[in-house]
Biopython code that builds the backbone (N, CA, C, O; Angstrom):
import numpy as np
from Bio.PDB.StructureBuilder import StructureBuilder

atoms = [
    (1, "UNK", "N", (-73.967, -10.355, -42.606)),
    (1, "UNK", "CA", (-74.850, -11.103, -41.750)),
    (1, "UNK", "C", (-74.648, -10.733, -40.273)),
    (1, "UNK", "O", (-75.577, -10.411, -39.532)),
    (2, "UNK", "N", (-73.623, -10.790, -39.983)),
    (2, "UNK", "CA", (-73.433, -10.417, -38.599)),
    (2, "UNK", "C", (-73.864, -8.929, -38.031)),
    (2, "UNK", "O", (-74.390, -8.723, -36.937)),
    (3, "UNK", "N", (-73.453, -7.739, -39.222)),
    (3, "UNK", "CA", (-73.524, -6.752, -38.846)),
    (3, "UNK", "C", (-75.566, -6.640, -38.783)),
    (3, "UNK", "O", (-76.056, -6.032, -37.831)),
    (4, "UNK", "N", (-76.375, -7.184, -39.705)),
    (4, "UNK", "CA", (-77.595, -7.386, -39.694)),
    (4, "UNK", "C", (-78.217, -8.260, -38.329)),
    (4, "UNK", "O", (-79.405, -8.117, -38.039)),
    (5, "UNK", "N", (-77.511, -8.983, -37.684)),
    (5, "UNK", "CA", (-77.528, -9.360, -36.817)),
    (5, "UNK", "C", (-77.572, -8.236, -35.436)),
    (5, "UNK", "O", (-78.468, -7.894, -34.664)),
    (6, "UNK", "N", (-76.212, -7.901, -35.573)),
    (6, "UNK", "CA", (-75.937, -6.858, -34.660)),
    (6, "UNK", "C", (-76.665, -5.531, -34.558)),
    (6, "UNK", "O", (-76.305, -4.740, -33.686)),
    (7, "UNK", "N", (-77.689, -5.216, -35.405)),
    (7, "UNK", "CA", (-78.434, -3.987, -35.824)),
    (7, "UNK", "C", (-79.780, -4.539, -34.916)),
    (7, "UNK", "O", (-80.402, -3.775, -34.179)),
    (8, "UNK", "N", (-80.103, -5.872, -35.071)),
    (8, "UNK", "CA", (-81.349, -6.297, -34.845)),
    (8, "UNK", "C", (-81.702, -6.431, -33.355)),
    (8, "UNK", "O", (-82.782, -6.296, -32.779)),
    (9, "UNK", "N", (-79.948, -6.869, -32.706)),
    (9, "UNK", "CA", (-79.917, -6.617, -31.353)),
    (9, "UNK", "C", (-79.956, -5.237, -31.163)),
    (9, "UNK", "O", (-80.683, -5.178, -30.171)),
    (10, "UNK", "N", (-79.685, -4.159, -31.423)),
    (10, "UNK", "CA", (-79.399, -3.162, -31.156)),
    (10, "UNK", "C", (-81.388, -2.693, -31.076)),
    (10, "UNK", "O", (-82.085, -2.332, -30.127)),
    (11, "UNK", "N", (-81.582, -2.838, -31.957)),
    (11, "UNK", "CA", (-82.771, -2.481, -32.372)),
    (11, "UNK", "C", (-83.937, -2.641, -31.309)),
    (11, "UNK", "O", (-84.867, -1.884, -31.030)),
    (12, "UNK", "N", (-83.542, -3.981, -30.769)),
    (12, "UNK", "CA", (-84.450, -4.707, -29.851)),
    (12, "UNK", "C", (-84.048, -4.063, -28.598)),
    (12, "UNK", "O", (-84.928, -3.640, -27.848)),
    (13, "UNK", "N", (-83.000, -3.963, -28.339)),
    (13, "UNK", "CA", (-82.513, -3.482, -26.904)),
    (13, "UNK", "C", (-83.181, -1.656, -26.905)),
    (13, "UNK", "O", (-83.641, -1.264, -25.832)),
    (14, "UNK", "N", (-83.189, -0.635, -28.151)),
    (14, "UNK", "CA", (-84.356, 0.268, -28.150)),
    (14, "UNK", "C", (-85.680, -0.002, -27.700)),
    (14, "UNK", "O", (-86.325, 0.944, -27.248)),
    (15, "UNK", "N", (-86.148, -1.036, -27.742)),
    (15, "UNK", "CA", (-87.415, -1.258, -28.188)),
    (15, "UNK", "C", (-87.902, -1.671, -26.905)),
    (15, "UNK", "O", (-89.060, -1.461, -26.547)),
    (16, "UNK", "N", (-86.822, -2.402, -26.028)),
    (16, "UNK", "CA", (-87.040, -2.762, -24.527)),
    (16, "UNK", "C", (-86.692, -1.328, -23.572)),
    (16, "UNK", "O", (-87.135, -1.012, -22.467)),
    (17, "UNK", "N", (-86.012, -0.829, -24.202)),
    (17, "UNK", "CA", (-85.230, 0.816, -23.759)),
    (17, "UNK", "C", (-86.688, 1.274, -23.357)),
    (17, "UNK", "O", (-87.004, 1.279, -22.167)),
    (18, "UNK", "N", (-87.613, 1.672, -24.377)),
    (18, "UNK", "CA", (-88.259, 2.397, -24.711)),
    (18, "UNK", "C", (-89.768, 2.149, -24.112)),
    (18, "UNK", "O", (-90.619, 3.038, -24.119)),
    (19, "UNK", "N", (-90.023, 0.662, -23.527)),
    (19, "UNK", "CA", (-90.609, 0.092, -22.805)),
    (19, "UNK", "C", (-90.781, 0.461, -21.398)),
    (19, "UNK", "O", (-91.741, 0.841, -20.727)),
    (20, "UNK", "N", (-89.163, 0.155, -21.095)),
    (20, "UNK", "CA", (-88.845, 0.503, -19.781)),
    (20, "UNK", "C", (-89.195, 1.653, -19.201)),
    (20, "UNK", "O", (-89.629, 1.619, -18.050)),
    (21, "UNK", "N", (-89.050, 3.077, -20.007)),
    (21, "UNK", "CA", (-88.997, 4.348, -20.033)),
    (21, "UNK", "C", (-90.768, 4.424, -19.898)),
    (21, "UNK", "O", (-91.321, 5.231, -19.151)),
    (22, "UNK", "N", (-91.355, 3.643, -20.579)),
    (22, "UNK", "CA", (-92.971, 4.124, -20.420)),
    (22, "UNK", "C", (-93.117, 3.649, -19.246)),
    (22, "UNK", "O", (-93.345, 4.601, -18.500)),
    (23, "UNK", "N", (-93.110, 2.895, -18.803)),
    (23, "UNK", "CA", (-93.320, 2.282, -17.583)),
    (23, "UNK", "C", (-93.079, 2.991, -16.933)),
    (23, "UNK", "O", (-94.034, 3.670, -16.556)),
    (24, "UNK", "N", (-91.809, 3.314, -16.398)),
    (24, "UNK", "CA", (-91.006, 4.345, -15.567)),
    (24, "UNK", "C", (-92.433, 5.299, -15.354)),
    (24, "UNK", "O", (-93.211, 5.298, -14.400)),
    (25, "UNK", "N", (-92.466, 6.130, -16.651)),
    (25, "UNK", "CA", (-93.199, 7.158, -16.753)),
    (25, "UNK", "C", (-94.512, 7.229, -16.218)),
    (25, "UNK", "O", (-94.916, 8.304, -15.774)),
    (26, "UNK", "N", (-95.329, 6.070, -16.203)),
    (26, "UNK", "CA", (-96.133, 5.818, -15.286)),
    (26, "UNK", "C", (-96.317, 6.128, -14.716)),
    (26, "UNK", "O", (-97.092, 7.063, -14.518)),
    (27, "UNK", "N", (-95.235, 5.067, -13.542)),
    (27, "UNK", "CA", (-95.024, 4.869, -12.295)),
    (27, "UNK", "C", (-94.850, 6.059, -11.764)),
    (27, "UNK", "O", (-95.109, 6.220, -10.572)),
    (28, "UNK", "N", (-94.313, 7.259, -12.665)),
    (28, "UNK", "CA", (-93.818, 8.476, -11.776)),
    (28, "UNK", "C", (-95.133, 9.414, -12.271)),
    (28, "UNK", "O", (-95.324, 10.420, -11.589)),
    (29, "UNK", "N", (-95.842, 9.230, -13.135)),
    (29, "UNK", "CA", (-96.930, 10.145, -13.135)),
    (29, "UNK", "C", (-98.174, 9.707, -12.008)),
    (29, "UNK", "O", (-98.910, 10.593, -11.572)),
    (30, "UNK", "N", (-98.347, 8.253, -11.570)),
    (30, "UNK", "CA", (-98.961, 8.159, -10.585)),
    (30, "UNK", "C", (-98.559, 8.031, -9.226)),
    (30, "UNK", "O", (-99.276, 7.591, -8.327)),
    (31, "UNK", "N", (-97.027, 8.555, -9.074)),
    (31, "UNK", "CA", (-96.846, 9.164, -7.911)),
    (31, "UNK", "C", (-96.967, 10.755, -7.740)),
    (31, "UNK", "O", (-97.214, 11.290, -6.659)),
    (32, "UNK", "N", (-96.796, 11.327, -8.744)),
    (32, "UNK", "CA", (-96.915, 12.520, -8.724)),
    (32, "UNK", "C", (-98.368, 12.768, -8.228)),
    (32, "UNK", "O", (-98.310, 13.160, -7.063)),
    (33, "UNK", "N", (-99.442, 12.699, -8.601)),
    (33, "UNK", "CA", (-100.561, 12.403, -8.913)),
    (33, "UNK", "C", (-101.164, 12.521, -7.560)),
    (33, "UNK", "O", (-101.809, 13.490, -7.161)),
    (34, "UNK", "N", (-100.755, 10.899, -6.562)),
    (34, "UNK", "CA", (-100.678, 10.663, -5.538)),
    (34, "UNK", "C", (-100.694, 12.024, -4.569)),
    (34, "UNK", "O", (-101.565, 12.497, -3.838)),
    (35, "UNK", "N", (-99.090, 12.510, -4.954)),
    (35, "UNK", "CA", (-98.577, 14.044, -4.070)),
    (35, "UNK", "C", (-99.088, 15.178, -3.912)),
    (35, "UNK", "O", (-99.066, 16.036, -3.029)),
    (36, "UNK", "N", (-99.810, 14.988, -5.447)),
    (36, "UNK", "CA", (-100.332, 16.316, -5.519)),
    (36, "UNK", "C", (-101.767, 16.454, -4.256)),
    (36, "UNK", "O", (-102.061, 17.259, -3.372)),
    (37, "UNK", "N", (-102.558, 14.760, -4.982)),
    (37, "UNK", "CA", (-103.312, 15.003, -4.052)),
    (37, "UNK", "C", (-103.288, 15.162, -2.666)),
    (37, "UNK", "O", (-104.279, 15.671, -2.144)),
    (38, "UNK", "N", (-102.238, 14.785, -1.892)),
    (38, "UNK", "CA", (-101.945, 14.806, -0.614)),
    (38, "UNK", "C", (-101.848, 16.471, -0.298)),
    (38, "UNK", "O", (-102.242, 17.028, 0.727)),
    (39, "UNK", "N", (-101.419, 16.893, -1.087)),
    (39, "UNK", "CA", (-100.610, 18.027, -0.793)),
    (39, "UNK", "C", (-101.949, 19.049, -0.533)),
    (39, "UNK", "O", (-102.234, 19.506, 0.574)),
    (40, "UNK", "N", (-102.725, 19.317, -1.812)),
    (40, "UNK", "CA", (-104.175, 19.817, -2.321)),
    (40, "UNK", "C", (-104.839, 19.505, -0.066)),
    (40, "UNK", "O", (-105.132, 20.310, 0.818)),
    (41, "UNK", "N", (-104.784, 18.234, -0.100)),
    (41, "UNK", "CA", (-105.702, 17.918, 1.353)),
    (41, "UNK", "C", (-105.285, 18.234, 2.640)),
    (41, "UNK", "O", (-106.016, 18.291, 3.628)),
    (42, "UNK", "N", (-104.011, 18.452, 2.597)),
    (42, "UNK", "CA", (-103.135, 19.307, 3.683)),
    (42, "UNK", "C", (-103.045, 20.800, 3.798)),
    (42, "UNK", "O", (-102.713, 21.535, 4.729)),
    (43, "UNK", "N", (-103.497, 21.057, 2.394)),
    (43, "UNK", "CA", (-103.627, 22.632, 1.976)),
    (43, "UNK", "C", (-104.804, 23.349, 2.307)),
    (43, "UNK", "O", (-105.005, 24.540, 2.544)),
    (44, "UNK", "N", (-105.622, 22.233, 2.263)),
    (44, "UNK", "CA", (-107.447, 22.250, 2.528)),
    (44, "UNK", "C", (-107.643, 22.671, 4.259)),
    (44, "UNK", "O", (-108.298, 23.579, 4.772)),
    (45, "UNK", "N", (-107.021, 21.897, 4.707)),
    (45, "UNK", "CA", (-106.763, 21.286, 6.135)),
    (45, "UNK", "C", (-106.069, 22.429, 7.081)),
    (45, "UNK", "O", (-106.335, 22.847, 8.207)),
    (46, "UNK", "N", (-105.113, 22.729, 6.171)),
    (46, "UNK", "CA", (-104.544, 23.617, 7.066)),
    (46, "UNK", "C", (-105.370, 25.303, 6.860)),
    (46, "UNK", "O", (-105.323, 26.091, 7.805)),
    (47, "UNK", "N", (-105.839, 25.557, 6.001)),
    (47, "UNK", "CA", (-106.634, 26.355, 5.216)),
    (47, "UNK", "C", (-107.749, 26.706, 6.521)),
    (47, "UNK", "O", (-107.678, 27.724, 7.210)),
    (48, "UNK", "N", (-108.824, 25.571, 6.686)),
    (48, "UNK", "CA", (-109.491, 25.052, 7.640)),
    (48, "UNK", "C", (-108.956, 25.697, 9.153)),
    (48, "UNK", "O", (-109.570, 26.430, 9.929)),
    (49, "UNK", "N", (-107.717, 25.188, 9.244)),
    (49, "UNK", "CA", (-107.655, 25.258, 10.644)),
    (49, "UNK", "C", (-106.995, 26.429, 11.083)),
    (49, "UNK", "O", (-107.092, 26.679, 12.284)),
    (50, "UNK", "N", (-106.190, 27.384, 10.197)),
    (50, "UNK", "CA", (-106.279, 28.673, 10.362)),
    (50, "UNK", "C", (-107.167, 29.723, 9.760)),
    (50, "UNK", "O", (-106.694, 30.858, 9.695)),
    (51, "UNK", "N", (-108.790, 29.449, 9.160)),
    (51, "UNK", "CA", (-109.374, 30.022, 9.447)),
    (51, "UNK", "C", (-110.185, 30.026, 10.685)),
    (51, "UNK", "O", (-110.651, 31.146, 10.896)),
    (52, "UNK", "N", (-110.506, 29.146, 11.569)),
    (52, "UNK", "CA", (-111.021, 28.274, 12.582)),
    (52, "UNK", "C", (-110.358, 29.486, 13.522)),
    (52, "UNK", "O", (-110.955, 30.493, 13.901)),
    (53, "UNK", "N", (-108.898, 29.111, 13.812)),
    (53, "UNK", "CA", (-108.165, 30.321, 15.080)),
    (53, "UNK", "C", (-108.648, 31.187, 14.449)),
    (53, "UNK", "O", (-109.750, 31.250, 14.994)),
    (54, "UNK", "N", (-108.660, 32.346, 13.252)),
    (54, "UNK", "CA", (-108.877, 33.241, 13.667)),
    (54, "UNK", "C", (-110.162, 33.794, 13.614)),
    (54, "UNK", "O", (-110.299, 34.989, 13.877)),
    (55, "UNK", "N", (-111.061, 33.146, 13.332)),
    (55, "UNK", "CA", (-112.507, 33.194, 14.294)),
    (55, "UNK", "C", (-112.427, 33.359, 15.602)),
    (55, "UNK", "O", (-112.698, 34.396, 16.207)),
    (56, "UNK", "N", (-111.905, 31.930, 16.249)),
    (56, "UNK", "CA", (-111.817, 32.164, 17.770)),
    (56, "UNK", "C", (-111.371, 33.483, 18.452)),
    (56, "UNK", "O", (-111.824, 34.188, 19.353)),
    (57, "UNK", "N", (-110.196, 33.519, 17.568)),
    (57, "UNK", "CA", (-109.187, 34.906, 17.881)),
    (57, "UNK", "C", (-110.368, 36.027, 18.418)),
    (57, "UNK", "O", (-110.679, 36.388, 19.553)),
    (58, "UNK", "N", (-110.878, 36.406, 17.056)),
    (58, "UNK", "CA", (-111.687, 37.309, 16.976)),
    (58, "UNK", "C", (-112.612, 37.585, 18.114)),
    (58, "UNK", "O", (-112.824, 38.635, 18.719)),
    (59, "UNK", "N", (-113.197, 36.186, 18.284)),
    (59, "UNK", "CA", (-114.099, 36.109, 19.451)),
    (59, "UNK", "C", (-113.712, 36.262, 20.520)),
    (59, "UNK", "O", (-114.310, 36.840, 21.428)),
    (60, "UNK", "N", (-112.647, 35.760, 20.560)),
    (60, "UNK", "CA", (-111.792, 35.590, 22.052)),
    (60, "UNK", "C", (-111.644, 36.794, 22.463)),
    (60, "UNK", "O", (-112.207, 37.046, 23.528)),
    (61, "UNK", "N", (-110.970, 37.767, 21.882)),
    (61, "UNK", "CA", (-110.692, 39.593, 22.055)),
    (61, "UNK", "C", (-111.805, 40.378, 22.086)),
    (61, "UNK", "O", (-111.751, 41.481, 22.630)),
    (62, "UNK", "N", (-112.945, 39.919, 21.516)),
    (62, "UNK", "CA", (-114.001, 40.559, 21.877)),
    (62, "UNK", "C", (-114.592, 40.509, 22.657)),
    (62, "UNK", "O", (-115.393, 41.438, 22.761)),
    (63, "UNK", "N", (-114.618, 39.341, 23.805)),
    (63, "UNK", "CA", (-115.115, 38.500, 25.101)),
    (63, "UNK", "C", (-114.246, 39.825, 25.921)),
    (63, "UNK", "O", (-114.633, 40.701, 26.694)),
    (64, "UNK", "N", (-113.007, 39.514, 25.380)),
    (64, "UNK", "CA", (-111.338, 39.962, 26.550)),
    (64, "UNK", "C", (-112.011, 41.828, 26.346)),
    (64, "UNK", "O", (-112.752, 41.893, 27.327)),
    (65, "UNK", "N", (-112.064, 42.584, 25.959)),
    (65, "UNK", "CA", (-112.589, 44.026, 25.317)),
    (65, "UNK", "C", (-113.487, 44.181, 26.173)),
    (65, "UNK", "O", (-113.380, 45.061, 27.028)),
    (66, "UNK", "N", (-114.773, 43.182, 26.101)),
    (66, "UNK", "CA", (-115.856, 43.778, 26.557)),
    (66, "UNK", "C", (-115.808, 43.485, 27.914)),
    (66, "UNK", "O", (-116.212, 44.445, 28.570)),
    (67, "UNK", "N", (-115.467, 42.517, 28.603)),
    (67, "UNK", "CA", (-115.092, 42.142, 30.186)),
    (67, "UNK", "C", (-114.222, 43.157, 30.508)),
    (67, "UNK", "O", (-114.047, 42.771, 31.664)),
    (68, "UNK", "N", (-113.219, 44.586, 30.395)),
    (68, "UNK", "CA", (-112.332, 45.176, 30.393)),
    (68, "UNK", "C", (-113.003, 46.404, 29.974)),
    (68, "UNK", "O", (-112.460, 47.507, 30.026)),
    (69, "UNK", "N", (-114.099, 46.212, 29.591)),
    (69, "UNK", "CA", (-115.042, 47.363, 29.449)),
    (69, "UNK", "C", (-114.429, 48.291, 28.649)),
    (69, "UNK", "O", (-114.445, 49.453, 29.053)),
    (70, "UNK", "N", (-113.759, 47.982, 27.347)),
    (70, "UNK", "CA", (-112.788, 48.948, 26.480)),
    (70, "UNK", "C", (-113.817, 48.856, 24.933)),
    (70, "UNK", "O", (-113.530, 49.549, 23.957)),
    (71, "UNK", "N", (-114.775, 48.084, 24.939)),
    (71, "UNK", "CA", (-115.676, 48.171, 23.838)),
    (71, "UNK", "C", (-117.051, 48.020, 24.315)),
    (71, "UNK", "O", (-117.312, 47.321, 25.295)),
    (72, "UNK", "N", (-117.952, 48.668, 23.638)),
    (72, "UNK", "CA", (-119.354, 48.490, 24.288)),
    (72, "UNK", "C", (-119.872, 46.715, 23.512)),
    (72, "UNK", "O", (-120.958, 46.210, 23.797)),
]
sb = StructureBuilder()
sb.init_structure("model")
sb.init_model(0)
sb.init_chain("A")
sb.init_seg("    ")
for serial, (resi, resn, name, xyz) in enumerate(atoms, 1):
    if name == "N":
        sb.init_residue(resn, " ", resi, " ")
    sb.init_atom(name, np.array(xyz, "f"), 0.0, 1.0, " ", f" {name:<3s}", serial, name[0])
structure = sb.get_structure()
């Protein structure tokens, strides 16, 4: 009896184990989730803003060239 006892706790304390662990799992797949997207929009962003300079760039040296009369 006792040892049937003691199995049943055991059993239950899996069963809350195993609970816990989904949860967990969640919680960390919708932070991940979260990161990624952050990451994806900073990637976008920065993507953005160094193609942006080197447009300007481009333009800028071609302004600087032709004032210097080194390109027609």
């Amino acid at each position: 009896m006792i040892i049937l006892s003691r199995l049943e706790d055991l059993s239950a304390a899996i069963v809350s184990d195993f609970a816990y662990m989904k949860q967990r799992e969640e919680e960390m797949r919708d932070t991940n989730e979260s990161t990624n997207n952050k990451v994806l929009y900073f990637s976008i962003f920065s993507m953005h803003c160094l193609m942006s300079l080197a447009i300007w760039q481009v333009l800028y040296l071609r302004r600087y060239f032709k004032a210097k009369k080194l390109i027609d």
